[in-house]
Every structure is written in structure tokens, then in C-alpha cells.
C-alpha positions, 0 to 999 in steps of 0.5 A: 527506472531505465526501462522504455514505455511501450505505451501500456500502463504499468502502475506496479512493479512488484520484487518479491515471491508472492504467488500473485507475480513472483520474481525470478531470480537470475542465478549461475545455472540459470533463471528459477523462480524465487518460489522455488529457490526458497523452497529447496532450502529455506534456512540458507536462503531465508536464515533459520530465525525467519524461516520458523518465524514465518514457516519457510516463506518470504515475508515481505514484497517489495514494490514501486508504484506509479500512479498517474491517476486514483487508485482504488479506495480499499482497505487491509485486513488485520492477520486473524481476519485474513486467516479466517477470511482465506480459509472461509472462501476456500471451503466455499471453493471460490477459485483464487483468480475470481473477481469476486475473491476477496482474500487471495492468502491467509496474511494481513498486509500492513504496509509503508509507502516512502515517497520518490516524488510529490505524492498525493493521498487519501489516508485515514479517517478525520474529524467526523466535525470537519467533513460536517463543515465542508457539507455545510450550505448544501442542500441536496438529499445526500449531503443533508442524510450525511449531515445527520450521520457525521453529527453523531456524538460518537465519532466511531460511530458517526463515520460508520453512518456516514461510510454505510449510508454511502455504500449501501445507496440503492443501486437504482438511484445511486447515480441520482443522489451522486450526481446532485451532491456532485454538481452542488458541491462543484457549484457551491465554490468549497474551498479546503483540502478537499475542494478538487477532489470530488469533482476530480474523483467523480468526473473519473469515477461517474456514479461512485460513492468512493468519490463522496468518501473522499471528505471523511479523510484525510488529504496527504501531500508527501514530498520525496523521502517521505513515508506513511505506515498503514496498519490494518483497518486503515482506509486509503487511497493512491491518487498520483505519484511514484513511490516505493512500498514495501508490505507483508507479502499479501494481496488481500484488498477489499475495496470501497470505490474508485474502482470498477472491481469487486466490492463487498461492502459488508465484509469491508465495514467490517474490516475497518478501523473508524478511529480518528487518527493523525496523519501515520507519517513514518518516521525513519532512524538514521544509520550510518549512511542510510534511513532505516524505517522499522514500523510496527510490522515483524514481516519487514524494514525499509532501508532507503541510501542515497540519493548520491555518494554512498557507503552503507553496511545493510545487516544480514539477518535474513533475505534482502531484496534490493533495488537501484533506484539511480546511479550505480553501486558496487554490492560486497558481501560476506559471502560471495562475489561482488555485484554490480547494481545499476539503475532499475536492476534489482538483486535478491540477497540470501540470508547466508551471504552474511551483511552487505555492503553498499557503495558508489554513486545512486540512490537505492532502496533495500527490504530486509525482514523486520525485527519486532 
């Protein structure tokens, strides 16, 4: 992006008006928290259609996302359990900043991920029979209870054992049983998808359940310009690579391990979707000199131009937030002075200027309001 290391990690940048860590936007007559630009007047900032839409908010935040080892196992929850979620822990007077919270807004957070380099991840669930297979031959206490667990007929329910039994191991002898299927596992020579990753996972996480969870999903390897769609409900995590997501505008996340944060395994399995579902690569339209990602989320678009030379045209149908992700392009707008985008500068485009065009030489990413 540009910008020096200064030996801190920065797994996140987030581009956006969530409370959380909003943006600020640099104007004529100074810098103003873009909260606070949206609310002096939403309909020209916004446009009117997605200011009734979404009630005078910015319905999507825009991030790029660095991971150089796992993140969390979590997963999202759907709108009508956000809003009940939220508004439960509200009366219950658990601040927002608690690291017991587990819903920080009223608002679901389906969200894409377009990958920018080799991108590794765990994503959905699979075949309660495959993860049986890659047990089999092990002896220890915990490969043999899941065993019983994944041989359910049912496959919603076989993964719904198999996930409970390992979030609810007694916490005295969860290292125990952790520790053993581990070292049979590392010993036994397991080959397939998963062959490294539990090991891998454990040897970071000691103790962690989520390391074990890792077998009932699916291991996914993006390459660049390649994209995955998370609805609500579906279980994922991070293990390394860069990227660019782009979500509804939350930060409800309920965990279930590979973290040393917060985790409410109850509220979680409730939360979760234990279909079986194929890989949800995102598929993108190709426009005039752009791909265009419009997944199954009103709040939000992904508009991926570039790498190289560019001349795009992005609709101006509502706010868009833009990032330059190389190179440098020349922003026009309908409305307003022109702009100068160079790498790792980003710019926030208001409803009013009208559509925008893109042109030079770079790669650049833009979120603009979905239209489903």
C-alpha cells in the first residue's frame, strides 16, 4: 500500500463510517469524520434511495485485510438475529467495548473477499463422510467420539455433533483430549487437504478446539482476482493472505476458536448454518473495463479495475468508497473537480457528483451500494 512498517501488526484497514473505526474524510474546509459528513446531509451524501434503504447510514465498509498468520474461526450472524442479538445485550446494559459483547450493532455482515495474492482459507462446511475418512486409523478418545458424531445419517446433524462435542470439551481435560488427538494425528502420516493444518493450527493455538474444527471444512486456495461470498451462518476462517473485503457495515462476530478472545459457544451454534455446501467462489460480470461482484447482499458491490491501463465509467447511484491499490488514475466526476488517486490513497465519492470516471495506469478497487 505505500506506506512503511513500523514493526506493529496491521492485520486491517478499514475505509468506512462504522463506529467501530470510522473514516475521515479530508474536505475543503478541513478533515470531518465521515459519520458526521453523512449526517448533516444524508440524501446528498448518500442519494435518497439508499438513504430510506438503509435509514441514513453507509451501508457497507470497505477493508483490506493482511493476514500473515490464522485468524479467528467465527461466524456472522443473520439480520434478524443481529437486531435481536443487539438490542438483548442492550437491555442487559453490557457495554459495546466488553470483550464478552457479542453484538456490537443491530446489522447482519455478509461479506466478499476478492483475493490480491495466494490466499488461503477455511470455508464452509463438507461432507460429514469426508472428515470421518480423514479420522479413520485413529485411536485416541476424541477422534473415536467424532467418529460416532460424523456417522450420523443426517448431515446437519452429524456436524452439529461433531462441532458441540468440540466446543463443549470439559475445560479440565480439554488440553488432554487436544493434545492426544494432535500427536496421533502429526504421527499418523494424514495426507489430504488437511494434512498440515492441524498441526499447524495447534502448534499456534495449544489446547484450541477450532484446530480439530478445521476437518469438518472446507480448505480453499484463491489465487489473485479471485473471490468467495460468505452469507450468514457460514463458518470461516483467514489463515494467511492479502486481500480485499468488502461487507454490510457491522462488526458482529461470534467466534469459535483459533482466538484467545471472547467465545459463546451456545449463541454460536445457534447461529450456524451446518448445511454442506460447495465452495461459495463469487462470480464476477464483466463491465466495460471492470469486474463487477453483486452477491446476494443489498448493502454493497465490489468493483475490482486493473491491474494496468484503465478507462472505467463507475455508476453514480449512491456513495462510493475507492481504493488505489497500485499505479495512479485520474478520478472525473459529473460533478465536481477532478482527483488524482495515487497508491494506498483512498477517496469517499458522494451520491451528488454523479458517475465517475476512472483512467490511467493501476489497479483499483471501488464499493458502491448493491441493488438487490
Amino acid at each position: 500500500m505505500g506506506t512503511e512498517p513500523d514493526g506493529t501488526p496491521q492485520a486491517e484497514l478499514w475505509l468506512g463510517a462504522h463506529h467501530g473505526a470510522p473514516s475521515t474524510a479530508h474536505c475543503e474546509d478541513g478533515p470531518r469524520p465521515l459519520p458526521g459528513l453523512i449526517a448533516e446531509n444524508p440524501h446528498r451524501v448518500l442519494g435518497r434511495r439508499t438513504t430510506e434503504r438503509f435509514g441514513g447510514r453507509l451501508p457497507f465498509l470497505l477493508k483490506v485485510l493482511a493476514a500473515e498468520e490464522p485468524l479467528s474461526l467465527q461466524v456472522h450472524p443473520d439480520a434478524a438475529r443481529a437486531r435481536s442479538g443487539f438490542e438483548a445485550e442492550e437491555r442487559a446494559g453490557i457495554p459495546l467495548d466488553a470483550p464478552h459483547r457479542n453484538y456490537r450493532d443491530p446489522h447482519h455482515k455478509p461479506e466478499l473477499l476478492l483475493a490480491l495474492e495466494p490466499f488461503e482459507a477455511l470455508c464452509g462446511f463438507r461432507e460429514p463422510a469426508a472428515a470421518y475418512a480423514d479420522l479413520s486409523g485413529l485411536t485416541c478418545e476424541l477422534a473415536a467420539s467424532l467418529r460416532l458424531d460424523l456417522a450420523l445419517a443426517d448431515t446437519h446433524a452429524a456436524l452439529r455433533a461433531a462441532l458441540t462435542r468440540l466446543l463443549t470439551l470439559p475445560e479440565d481435560g480439554r488440553a488432554r483430549l487436544i493434545g492426544e488427538f494432535v500427536r496421533e494425528w502429526s504421527a499418523s502420516g494424514a495426507r489430504g487437504s488437511h494434512s498440515g493444518i492441524v498441526a499447524d493450527l495447534a502448534d499456534r493455538y495449544p489446547g484450541d478446539p477450532g484446530a480439530v474444527a478445521a476437518l469438518l471444512l472446507n480448505r480453499v486456495t484463491l489465487g489473485p482476482g479471485q473471490a468467495l461470498f460468505l452469507p450468514a451462518g457460514n463458518m470461516h476462517a483467514y489463515l494467511q493472505g492479502t486481500a480485499v473485503e468488502v461487507m454490510a457495515s457491522s462488526d458482529n462476530v461470534l467466534r469459535a476458536g483459533l482466538t484467545r478472545k471472547h467465545v459463546d459457544a451456545p449463541e454460536l451454534l445457534d447461529v450456524v448454518d451446518f448445511s454442506v455446501l460447495p465452495i461459495p467462489y463469487a462470480r464476477p460480470d464483466h463491465r466495460e473495463g471492470r469486474r463487477e461482484f453483486r452477491p446476494a447482499a443489498p448493502e454493497f458491490a465490489l468493483h475490482e479495475i486493473g491491474p494496468g491501463r484503465i478507462t472505467a465509467h463507475l455508476p453514480g447511484e449512491g456513495p462510493t468508497v475507492m481504493l488505489a491499490l497500485h499505479g495512479q488514475v485520474e478520478l472525473v466526476a459529473e460533478v465536481g473537480q477532478g482527483l488524482t488517486l495515487q497508491r494506498g490513497e483512498s477517496v469517499f465519492v458522494q451520491a451528488d457528483s454523479g458517475p465517475v470516471k476512472v483512467e490511467g495506469h493501476g489497479h483499483v478497487v471501488a464499493a458502491t451500494v448493491g441493488d438487490r
